[in-house]
ROFI-905410 format. One record per residue (C-alpha): y, z, x; residue in three letters. Coordinates in pm, whole numbers, padded with zeros to 5 digits, always signed. Last residue first. Layout:
<dovexs>
YZXala...
</dovexs>
This chain:
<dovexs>
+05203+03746-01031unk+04942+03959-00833unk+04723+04111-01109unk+04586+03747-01170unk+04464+03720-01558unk+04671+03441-01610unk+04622+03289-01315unk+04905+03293-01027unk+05066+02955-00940unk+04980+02779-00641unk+05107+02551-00298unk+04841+02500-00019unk+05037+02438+00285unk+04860+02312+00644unk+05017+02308+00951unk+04895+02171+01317unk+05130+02341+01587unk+05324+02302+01941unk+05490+02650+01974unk+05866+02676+02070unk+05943+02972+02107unk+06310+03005+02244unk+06408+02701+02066unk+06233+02776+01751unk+06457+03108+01746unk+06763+02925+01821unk+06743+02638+01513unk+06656+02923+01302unk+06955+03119+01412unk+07166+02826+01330unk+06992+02835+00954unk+07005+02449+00819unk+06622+02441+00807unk+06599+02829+00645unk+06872+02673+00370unk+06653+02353+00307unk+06363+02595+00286unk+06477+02864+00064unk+06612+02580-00172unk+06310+02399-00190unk+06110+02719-00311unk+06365+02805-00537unk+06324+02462-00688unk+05927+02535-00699unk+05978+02837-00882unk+06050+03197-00821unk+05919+03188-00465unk+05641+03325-00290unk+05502+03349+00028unk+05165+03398+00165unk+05092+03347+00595unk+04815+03240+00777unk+04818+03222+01153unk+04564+03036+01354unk+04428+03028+01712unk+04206+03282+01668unk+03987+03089+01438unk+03693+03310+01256unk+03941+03603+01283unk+04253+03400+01136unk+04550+03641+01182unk+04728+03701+00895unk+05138+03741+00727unk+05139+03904+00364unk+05390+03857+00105unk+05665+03726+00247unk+05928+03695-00006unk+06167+03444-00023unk+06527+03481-00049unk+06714+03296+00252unk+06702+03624+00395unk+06319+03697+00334unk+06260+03365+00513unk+06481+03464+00776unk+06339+03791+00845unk+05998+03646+00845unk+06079+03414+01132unk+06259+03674+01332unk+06140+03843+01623unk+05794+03950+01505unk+05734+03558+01359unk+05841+03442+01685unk+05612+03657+01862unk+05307+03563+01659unk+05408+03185+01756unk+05369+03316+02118unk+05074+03481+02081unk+04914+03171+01874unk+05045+02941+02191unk+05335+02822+02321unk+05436+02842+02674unk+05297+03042+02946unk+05235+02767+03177unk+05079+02599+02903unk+04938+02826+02556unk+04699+02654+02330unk+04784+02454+02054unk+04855+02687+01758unk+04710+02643+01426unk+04966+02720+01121unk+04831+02826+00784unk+05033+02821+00483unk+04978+02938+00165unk+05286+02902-00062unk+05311+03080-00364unk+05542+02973-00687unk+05587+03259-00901unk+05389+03352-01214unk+05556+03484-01535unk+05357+03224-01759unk+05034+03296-01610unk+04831+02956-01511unk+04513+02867-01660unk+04596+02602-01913unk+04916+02515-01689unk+04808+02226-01471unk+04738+01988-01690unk+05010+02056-01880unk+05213+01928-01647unk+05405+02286-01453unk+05699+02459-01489unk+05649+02647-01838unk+05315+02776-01666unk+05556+02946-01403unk+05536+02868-01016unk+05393+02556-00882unk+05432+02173-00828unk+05338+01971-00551unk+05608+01742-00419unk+05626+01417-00614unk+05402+01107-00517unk+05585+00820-00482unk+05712+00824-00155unk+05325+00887-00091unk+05206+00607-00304unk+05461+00340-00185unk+05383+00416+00183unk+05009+00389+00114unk+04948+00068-00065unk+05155-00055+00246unk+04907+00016+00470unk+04606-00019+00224unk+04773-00422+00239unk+04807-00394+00645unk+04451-00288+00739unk+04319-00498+00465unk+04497-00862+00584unk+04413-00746+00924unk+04044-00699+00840unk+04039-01012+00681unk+04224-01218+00977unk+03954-01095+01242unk+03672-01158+01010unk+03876-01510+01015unk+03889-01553+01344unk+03500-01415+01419unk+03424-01666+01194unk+03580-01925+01295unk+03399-01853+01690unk+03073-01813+01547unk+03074-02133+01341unk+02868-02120+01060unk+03139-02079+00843unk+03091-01745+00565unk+03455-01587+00720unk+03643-01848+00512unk+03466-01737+00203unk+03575-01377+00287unk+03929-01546+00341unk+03937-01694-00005unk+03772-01366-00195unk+04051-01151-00011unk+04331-01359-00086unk+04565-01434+00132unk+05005-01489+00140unk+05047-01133+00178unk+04722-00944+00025unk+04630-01085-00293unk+04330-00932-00462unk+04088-01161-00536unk+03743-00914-00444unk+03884-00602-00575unk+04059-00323-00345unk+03949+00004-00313unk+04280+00242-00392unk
</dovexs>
């Protein structure tokens, strides 16, 4: 959110302190470039704890589910699928590592995804990045989605598996609903 010349920031506002900063005195106005960059650095800070508990998880699954902005396109049987890719750090002493994270996923991630009633639909190995794993799954809805999740969390063999692998990692989760035309729904 860019913020206007005027806006109040704490107890300053911008247009004051940027007329502070105009002094001919080098030392004042290296204070009070000082004092504007704080006053910015903690008003976008707080602009951007209220937006992101704000901002609802992504939606996906059925056209019925979603704003209609969002449905025009979207099939009215689809799922919810999650894309997620997961970039391994490199292995340490043997530890971690995309082989490592592929083992976990032999030994027992999918399983308990599927048993906690997802379905994995495909797991990959990145060929242009070796260090990544993508995986589809899909849900019925978003709500199923959340449930899977909060009961894979809470699963003791979960907590065990991650514990015997664990695998420092970078994630990224695109969430999406199937097209109406999509043969995969």
């Amino acid at each position: 959110m860019p913020l206007e010349p005027g806006a109040i920031l704490g107890q300053y506002s911008i247009t004051a302190q940027i007329d502070e900063a105009r002094t001919s005195n080098p030392i004042e106005k290296e204070i009070n470039m000082r004092r504007i960059v704080f006053a910015l650095i903690i008003g976008l800070s707080f602009s951007g704890v209220a937006s992101a508990q704000d901002d609802p998880a992504p939606p996906c699954g059925p056209a019925g589910h979603l704003p209609s902005e969002l449905s025009g396109n979207v099939a009215a049987d689809s799922r919810c699928f999650e894309l997620r890719m997961y970039t391994a750090e490199p292995a340490r002493d043997g530890k971690g590592g995309i082989d490592n994270l592929h083992q976990r996923f032999r030994e027992g991630e999918v399983a308990l995804f599927e048993k906690h009633g997802a379905e994995v639909i495909a797991v990959w190995q990145r060929l242009d990045n070796p260090n990544t794993l993508v995986w589809m799954l899909a849900y019925r809805d978003r709500a199923h989605r959340d449930e899977v999740f909060a009961a894979f969390r809470a699963d003791p063999e979960w907590t065990a598996l991650r514990g015997k692998y664990e695998v420092p990692l970078d994630a990224e989760t695109f969430m999406m609903s199937a097209s109406d035309y999509s043969a995969l729904k």
